[in-house]
NUGUMAR-837663 format. One record per residue (C-alpha): residue in one letter; x, y, z. Coordinates in steps of 0.5 Angstrom, whole numbers, plus 500, padded with zeros to 3 digits. Each point is the difference from the previous one (the first is absolute). Layout:
N
aXYZ
...
This chain:
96
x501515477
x497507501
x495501506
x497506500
x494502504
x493502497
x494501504
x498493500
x508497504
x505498495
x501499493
x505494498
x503500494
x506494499
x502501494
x505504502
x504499507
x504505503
x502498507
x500506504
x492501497
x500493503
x502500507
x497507501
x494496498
x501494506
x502505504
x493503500
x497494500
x504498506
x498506504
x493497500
x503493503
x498502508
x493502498
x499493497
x503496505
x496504506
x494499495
x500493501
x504498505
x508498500
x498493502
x495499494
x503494497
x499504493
x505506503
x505495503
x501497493
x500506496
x505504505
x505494500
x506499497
x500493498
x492501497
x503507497
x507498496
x499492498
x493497502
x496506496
x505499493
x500492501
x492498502
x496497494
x506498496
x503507499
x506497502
x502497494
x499508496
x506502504
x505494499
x497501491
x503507501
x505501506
x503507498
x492503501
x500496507
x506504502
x497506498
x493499504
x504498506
x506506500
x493505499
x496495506
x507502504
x500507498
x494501501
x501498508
x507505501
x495505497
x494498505
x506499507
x502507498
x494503500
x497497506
x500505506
């Protein structure tokens, strides 16, 4: 995956996946997390969900009969969820 910036924000391009591109770019996105938060409140219900653990690593992948791609094909849940966790190092490290 190859973000870049153009004048307009990011530009996607998922044919090819490189995972430093890739956590640079939840980085960037991360960085923006408290502005959201601030914006409509740490205790709205839709920011609760979004921000939690249980929402963010099962509910989100299994809601609406997702589950059933991730038991047809165990070895990309497992790369999903070893990308959801590296995701958070990355994230931990880079909160000050």
């Amino acid at each position: 995956m190859i973000a870049s910036k153009s004048s307009n924000g990011l530009l996607h391009n998922e044919s090819e996946f490189q995972l430093l591109t890739y956590l640079k770019k939840k980085t960037y996105y991360a960085i923006s997390f408290d502005g959201y938060i601030n914006k409509w409140g740490k205790n709205d219900p839709d920011i609760v969900q979004q921000f939690g653990f249980i929402y963010r690593f099962i509910i989100v992948f299994t809601e609406n009969g997702k589950w059933k791609k991730l038991f047809i094909n165990p070895h990309l849940t497992i790369g999903m969820y070893f990308l959801r966790v590296l995701v958070g190092i990355v994230l931990l490290l880079n909160t000050k």
